[in-house]
mmCIF file as Biopython writes it, N, C-alpha, C and O atoms, coordinates in Angstrom:
data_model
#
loop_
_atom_site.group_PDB
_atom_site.id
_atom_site.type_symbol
_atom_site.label_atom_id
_atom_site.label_alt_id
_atom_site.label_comp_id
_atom_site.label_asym_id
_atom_site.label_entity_id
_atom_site.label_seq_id
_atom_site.pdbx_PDB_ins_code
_atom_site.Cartn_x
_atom_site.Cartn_y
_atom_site.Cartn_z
_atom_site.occupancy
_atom_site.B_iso_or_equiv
_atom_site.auth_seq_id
_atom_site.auth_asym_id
_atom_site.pdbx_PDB_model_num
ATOM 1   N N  . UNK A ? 1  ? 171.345 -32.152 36.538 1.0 0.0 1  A 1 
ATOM 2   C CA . UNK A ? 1  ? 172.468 -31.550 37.270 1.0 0.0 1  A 1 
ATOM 3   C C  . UNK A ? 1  ? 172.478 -30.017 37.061 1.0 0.0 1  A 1 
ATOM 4   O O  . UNK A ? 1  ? 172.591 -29.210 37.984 1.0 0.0 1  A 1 
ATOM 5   N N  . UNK A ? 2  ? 172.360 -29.722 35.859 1.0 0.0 2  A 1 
ATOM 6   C CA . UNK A ? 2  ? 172.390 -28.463 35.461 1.0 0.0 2  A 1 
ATOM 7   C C  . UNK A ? 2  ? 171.267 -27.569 36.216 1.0 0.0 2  A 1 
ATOM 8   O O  . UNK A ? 2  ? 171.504 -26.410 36.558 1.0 0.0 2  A 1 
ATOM 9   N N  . UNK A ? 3  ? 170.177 -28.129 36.417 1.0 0.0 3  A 1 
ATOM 10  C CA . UNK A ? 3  ? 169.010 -27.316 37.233 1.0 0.0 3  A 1 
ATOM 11  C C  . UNK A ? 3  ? 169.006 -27.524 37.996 1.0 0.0 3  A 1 
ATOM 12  O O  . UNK A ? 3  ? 167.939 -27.166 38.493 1.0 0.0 3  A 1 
ATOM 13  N N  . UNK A ? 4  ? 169.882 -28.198 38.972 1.0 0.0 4  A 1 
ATOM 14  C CA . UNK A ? 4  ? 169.981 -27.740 40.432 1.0 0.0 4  A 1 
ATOM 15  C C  . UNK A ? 4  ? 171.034 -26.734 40.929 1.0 0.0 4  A 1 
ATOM 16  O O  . UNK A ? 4  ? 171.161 -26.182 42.022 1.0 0.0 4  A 1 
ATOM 17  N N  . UNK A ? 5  ? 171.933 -26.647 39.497 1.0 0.0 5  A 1 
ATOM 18  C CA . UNK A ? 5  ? 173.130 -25.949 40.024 1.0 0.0 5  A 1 
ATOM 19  C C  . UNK A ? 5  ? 172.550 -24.028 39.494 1.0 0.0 5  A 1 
ATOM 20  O O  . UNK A ? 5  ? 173.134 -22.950 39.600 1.0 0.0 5  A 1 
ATOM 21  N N  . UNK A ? 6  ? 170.952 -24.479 38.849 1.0 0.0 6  A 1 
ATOM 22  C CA . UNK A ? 6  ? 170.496 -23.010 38.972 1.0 0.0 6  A 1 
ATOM 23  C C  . UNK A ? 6  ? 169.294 -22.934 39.931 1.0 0.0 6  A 1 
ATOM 24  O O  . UNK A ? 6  ? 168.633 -21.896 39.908 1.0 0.0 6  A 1 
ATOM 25  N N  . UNK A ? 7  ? 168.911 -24.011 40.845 1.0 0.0 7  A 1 
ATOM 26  C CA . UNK A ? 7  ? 168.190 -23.810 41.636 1.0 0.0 7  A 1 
ATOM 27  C C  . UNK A ? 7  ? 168.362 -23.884 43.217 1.0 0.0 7  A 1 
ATOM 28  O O  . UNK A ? 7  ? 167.598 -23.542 44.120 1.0 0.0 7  A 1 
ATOM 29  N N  . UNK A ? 8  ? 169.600 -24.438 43.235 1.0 0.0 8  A 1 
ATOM 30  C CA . UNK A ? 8  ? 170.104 -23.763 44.393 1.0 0.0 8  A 1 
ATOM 31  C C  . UNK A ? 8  ? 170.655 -22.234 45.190 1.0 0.0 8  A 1 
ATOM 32  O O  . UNK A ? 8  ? 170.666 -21.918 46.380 1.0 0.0 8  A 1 
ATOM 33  N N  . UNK A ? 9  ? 170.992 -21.656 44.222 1.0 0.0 9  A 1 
ATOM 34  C CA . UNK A ? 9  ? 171.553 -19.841 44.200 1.0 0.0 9  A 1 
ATOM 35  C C  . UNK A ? 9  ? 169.932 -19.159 44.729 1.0 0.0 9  A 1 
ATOM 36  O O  . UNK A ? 9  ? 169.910 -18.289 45.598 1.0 0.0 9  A 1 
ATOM 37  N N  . UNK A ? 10 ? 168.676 -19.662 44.106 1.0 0.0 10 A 1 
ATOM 38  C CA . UNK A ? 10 ? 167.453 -19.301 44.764 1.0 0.0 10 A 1 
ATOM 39  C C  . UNK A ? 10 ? 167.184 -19.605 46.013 1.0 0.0 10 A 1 
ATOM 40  O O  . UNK A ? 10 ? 167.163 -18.736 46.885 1.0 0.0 10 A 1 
ATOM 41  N N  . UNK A ? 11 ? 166.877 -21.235 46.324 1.0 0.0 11 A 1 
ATOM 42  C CA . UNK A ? 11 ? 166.593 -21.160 47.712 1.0 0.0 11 A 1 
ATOM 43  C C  . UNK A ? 11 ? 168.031 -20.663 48.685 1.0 0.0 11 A 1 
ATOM 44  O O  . UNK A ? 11 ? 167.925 -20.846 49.898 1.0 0.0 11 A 1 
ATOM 45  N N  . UNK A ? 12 ? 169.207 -20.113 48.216 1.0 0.0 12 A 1 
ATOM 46  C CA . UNK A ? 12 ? 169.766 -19.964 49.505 1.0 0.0 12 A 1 
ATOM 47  C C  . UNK A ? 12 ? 169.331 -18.071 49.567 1.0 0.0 12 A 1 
ATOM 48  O O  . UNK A ? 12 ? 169.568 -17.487 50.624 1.0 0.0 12 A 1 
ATOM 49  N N  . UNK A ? 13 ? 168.875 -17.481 48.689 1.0 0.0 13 A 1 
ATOM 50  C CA . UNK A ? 13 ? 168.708 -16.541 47.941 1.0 0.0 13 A 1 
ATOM 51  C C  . UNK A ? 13 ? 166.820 -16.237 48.900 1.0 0.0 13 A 1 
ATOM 52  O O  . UNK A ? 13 ? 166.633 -15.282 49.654 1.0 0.0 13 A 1 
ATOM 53  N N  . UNK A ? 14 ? 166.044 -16.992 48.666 1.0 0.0 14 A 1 
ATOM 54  C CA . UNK A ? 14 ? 165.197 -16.695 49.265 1.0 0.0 14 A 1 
ATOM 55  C C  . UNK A ? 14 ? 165.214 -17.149 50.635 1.0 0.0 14 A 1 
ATOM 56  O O  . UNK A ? 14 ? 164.163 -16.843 51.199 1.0 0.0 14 A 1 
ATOM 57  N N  . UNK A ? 15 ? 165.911 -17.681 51.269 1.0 0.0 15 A 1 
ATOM 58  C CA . UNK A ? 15 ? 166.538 -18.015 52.905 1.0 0.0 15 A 1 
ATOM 59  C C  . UNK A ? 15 ? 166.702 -17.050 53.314 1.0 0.0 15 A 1 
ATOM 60  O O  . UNK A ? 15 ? 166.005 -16.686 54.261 1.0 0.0 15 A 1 
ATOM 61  N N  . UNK A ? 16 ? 167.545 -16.338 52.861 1.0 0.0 16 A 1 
ATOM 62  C CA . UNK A ? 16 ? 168.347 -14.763 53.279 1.0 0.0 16 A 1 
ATOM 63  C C  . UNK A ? 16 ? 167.002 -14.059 53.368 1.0 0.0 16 A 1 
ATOM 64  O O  . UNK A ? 16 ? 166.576 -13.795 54.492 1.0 0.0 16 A 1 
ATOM 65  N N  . UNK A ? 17 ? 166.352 -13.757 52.383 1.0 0.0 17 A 1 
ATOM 66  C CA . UNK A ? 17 ? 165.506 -12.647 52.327 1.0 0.0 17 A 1 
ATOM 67  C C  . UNK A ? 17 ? 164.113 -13.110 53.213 1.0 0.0 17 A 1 
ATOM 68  O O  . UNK A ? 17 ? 163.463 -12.218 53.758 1.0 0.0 17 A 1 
ATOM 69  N N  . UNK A ? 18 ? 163.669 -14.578 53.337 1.0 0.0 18 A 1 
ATOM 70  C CA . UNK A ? 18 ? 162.865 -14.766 54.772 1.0 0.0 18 A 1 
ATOM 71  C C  . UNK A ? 18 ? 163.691 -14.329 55.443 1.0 0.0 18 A 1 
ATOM 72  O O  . UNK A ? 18 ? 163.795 -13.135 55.163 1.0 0.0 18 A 1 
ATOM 73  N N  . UNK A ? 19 ? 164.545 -14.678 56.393 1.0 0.0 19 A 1 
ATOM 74  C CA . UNK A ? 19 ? 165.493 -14.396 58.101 1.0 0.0 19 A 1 
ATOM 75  C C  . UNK A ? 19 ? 165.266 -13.029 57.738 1.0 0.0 19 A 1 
ATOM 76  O O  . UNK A ? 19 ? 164.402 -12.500 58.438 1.0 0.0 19 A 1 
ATOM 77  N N  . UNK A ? 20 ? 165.879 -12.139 56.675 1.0 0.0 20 A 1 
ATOM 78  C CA . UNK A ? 20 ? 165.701 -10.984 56.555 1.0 0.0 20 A 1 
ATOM 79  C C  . UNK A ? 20 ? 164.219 -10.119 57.478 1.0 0.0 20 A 1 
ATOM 80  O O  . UNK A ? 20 ? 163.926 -9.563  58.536 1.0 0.0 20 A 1 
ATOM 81  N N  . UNK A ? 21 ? 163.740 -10.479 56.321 1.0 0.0 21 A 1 
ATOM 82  C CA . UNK A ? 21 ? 161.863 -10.257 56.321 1.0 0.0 21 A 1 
ATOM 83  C C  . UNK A ? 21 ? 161.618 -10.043 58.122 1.0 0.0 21 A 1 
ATOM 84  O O  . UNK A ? 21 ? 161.499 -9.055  58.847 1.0 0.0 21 A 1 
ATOM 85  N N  . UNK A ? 22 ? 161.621 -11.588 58.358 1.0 0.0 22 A 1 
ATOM 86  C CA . UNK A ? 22 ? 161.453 -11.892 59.716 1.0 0.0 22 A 1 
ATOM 87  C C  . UNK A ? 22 ? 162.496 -11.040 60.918 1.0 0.0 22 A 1 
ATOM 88  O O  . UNK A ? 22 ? 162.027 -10.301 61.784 1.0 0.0 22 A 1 
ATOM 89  N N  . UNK A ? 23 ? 163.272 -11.190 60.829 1.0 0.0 23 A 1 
ATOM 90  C CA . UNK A ? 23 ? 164.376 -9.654  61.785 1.0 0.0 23 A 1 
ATOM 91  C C  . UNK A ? 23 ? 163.526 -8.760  61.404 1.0 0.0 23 A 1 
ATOM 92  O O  . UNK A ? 23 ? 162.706 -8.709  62.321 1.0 0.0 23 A 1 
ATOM 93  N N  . UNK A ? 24 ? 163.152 -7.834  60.391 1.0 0.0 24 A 1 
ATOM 94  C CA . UNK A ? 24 ? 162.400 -6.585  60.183 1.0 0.0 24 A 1 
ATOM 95  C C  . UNK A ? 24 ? 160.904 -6.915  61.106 1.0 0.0 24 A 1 
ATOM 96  O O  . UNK A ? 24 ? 160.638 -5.990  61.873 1.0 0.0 24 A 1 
ATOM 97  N N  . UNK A ? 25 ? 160.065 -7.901  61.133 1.0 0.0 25 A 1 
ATOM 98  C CA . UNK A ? 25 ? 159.140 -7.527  61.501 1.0 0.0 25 A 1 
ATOM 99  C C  . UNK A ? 25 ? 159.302 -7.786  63.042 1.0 0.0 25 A 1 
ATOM 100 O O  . UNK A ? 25 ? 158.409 -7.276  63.720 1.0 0.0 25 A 1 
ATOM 101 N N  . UNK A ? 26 ? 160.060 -8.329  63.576 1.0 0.0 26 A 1 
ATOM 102 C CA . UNK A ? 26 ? 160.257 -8.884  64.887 1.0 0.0 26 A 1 
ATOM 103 C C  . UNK A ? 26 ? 160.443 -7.347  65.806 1.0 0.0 26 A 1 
ATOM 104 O O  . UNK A ? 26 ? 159.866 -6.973  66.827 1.0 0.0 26 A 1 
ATOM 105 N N  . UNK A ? 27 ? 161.627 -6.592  64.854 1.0 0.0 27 A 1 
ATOM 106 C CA . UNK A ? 27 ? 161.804 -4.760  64.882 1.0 0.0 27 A 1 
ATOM 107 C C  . UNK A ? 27 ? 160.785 -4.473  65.428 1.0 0.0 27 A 1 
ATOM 108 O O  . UNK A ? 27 ? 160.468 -3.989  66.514 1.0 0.0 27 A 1 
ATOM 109 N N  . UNK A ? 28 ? 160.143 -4.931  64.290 1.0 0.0 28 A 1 
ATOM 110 C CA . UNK A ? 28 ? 158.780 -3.564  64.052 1.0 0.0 28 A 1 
ATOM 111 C C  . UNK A ? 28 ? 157.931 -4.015  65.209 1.0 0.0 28 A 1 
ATOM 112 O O  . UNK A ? 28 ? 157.447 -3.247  66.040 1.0 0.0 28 A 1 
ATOM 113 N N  . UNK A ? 29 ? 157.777 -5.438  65.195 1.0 0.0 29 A 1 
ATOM 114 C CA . UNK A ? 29 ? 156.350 -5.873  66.819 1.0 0.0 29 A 1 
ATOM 115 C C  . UNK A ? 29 ? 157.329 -5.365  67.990 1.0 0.0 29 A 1 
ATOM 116 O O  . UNK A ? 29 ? 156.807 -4.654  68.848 1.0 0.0 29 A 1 
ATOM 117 N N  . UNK A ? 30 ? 158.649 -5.651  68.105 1.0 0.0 30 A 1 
ATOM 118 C CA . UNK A ? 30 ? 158.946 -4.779  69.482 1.0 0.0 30 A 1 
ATOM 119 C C  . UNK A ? 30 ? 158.952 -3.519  69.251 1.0 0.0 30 A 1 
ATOM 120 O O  . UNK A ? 30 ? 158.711 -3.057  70.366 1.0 0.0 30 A 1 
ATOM 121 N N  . UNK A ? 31 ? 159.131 -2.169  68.152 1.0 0.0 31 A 1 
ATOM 122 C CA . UNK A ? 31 ? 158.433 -1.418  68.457 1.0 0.0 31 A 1 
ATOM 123 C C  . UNK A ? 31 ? 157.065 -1.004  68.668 1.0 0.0 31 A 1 
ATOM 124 O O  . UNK A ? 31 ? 156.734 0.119   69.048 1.0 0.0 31 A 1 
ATOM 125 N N  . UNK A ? 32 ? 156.491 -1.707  68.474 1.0 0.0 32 A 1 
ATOM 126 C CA . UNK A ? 32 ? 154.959 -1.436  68.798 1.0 0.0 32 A 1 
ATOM 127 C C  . UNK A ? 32 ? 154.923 -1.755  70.346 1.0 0.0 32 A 1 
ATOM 128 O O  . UNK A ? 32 ? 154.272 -0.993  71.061 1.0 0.0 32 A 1 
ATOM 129 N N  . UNK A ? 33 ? 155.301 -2.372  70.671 1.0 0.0 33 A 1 
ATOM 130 C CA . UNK A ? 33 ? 155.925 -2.910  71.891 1.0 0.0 33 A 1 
ATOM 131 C C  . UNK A ? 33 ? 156.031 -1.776  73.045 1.0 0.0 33 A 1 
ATOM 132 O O  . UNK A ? 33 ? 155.377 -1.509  74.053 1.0 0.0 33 A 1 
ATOM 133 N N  . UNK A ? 34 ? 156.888 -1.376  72.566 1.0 0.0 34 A 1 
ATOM 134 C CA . UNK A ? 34 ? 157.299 -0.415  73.186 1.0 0.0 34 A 1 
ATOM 135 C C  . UNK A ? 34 ? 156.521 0.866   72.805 1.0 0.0 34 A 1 
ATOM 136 O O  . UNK A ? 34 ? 156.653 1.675   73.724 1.0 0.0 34 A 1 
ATOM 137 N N  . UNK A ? 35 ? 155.807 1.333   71.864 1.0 0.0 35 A 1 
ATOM 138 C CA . UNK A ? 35 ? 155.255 2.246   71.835 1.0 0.0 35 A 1 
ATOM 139 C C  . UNK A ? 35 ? 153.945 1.965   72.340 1.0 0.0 35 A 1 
ATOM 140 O O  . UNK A ? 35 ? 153.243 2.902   72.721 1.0 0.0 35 A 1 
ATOM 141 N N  . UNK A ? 36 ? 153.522 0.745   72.389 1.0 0.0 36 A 1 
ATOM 142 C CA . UNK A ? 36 ? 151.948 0.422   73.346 1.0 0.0 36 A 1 
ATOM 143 C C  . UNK A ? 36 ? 152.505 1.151   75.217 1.0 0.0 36 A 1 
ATOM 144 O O  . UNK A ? 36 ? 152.081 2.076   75.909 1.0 0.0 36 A 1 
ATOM 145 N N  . UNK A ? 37 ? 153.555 0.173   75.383 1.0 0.0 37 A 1 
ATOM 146 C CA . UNK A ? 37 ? 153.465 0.427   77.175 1.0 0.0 37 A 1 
ATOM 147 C C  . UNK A ? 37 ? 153.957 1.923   77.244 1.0 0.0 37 A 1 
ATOM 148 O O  . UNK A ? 37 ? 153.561 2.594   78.197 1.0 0.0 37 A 1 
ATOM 149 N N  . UNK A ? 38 ? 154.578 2.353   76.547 1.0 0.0 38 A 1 
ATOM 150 C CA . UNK A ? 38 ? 154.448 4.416   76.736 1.0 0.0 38 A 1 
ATOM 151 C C  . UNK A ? 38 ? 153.086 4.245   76.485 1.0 0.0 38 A 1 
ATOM 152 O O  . UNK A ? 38 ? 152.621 3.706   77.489 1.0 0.0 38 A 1 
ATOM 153 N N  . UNK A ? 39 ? 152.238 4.424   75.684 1.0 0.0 39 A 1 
ATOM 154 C CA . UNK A ? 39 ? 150.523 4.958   75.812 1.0 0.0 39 A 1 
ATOM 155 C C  . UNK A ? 39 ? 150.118 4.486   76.938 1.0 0.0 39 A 1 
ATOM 156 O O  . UNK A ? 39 ? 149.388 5.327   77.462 1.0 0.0 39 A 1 
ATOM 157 N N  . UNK A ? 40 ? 150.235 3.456   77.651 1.0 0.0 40 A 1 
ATOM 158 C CA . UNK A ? 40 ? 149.687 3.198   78.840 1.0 0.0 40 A 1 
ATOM 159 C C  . UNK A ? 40 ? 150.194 3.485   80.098 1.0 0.0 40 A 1 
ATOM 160 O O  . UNK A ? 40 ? 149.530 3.500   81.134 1.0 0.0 40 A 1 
ATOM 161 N N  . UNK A ? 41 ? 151.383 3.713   79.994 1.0 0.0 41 A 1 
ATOM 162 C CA . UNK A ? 41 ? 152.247 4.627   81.117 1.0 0.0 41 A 1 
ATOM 163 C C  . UNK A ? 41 ? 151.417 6.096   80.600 1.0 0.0 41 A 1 
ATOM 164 O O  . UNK A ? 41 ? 150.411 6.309   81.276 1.0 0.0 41 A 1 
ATOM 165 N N  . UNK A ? 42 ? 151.539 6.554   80.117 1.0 0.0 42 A 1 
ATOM 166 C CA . UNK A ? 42 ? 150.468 7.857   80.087 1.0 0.0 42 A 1 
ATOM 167 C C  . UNK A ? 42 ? 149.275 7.972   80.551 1.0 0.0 42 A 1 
ATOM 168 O O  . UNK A ? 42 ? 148.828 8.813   81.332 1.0 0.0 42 A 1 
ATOM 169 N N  . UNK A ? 43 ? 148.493 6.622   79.771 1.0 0.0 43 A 1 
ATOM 170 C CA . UNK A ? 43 ? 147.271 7.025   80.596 1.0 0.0 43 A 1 
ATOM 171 C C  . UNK A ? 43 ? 146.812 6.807   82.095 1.0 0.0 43 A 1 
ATOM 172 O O  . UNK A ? 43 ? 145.695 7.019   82.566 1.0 0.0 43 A 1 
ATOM 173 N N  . UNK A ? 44 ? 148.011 6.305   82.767 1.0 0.0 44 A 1 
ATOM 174 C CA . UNK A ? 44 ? 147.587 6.038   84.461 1.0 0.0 44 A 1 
ATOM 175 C C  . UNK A ? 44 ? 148.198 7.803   84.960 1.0 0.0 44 A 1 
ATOM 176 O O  . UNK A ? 44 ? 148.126 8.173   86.131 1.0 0.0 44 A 1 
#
């Protein structure tokens, strides 16, 4: 009982910080995103 009531505070603990993680890189591929189709709007 006792080690779940210290191993639960982790996985909700590393939940947060995946979704986290994942929002940041989702950011980051739509900016690339968006900074790819400007380079190619330039080069036409």
């Amino acid at each position: 009982m006792f080690s779940v009531l210290i191993f639960v505070p982790f996985v909700v603990y590393f939940t947060y910080l995946a979704r986290k993680v994942s929002k940041t890189l989702e950011r980051i591929d739509r900016r690339q995103d968006i900074i790819e189709s400007k380079d190619e709007a330039g080069k036409e």
